[in-house]
N, C-alpha and C positions, 0 to 999 in steps of 0.2 A: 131574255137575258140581254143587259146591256154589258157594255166595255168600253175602256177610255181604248183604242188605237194608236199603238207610237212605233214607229219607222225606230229601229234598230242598225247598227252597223255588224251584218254577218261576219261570223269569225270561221272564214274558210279561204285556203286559196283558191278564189276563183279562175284562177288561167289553168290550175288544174285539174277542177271540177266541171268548168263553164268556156272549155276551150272556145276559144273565139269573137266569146260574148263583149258585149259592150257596155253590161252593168249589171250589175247585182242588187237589188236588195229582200231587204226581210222585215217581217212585221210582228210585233207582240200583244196582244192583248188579256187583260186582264179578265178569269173569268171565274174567280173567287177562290177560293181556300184551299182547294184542295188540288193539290197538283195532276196536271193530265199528261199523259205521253202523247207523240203524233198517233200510234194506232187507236185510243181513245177519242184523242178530237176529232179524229176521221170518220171512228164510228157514230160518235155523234152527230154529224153534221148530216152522214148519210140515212142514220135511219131517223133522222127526226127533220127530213126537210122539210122545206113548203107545203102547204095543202094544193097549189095552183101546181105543184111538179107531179103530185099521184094525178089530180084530177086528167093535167097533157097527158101524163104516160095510159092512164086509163082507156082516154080521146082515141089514141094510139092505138091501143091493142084491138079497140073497136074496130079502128078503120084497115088494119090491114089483115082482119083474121078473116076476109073472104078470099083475098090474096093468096093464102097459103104459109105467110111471113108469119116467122114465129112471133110470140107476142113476149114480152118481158117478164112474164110470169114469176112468180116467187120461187128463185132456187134456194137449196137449201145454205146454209151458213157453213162455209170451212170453219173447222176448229182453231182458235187461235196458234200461232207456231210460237 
């Protein structure tokens, strides 16, 4: 999936939201037809990431399950609220 990337001017007040901050911004991308909400693109992103992010987190679970450290294992999906 490609997207053209364009820098937006957020419509919030920031000194309310971002007390103290020294800038704001936000970003839009274009990702065809159908409209997504944030809990949608969230979900997408997370469970469709990298193959090189399963392969580390894989690396991972390998190396510390002599340890005793829990591993990242697959919990189950809360229901959406």
């Amino acid at each position: 999936m490609t997207g053209q990337v364009r820098e937006v001017i957020p419509k919030v007040d920031t000194g309310a939201v971002l007390s103290g901050a020294q800038f704001a911004d936000a970003f839009s991308v274009e990702i065809g037809a159908a409209a997504v909400d944030a809990r949608e693109a969230c979900t997408r992103m997370v469970l469709n990431g990298p193959r090189w992010v399963s392969a580390l987190t894989r690396l991972r679970n390998i190396l510390v399950t002599p340890f005793g450290l829990k591993t990242s294992g697959k919990a189950p999906m809360r229901p959406a609220a």
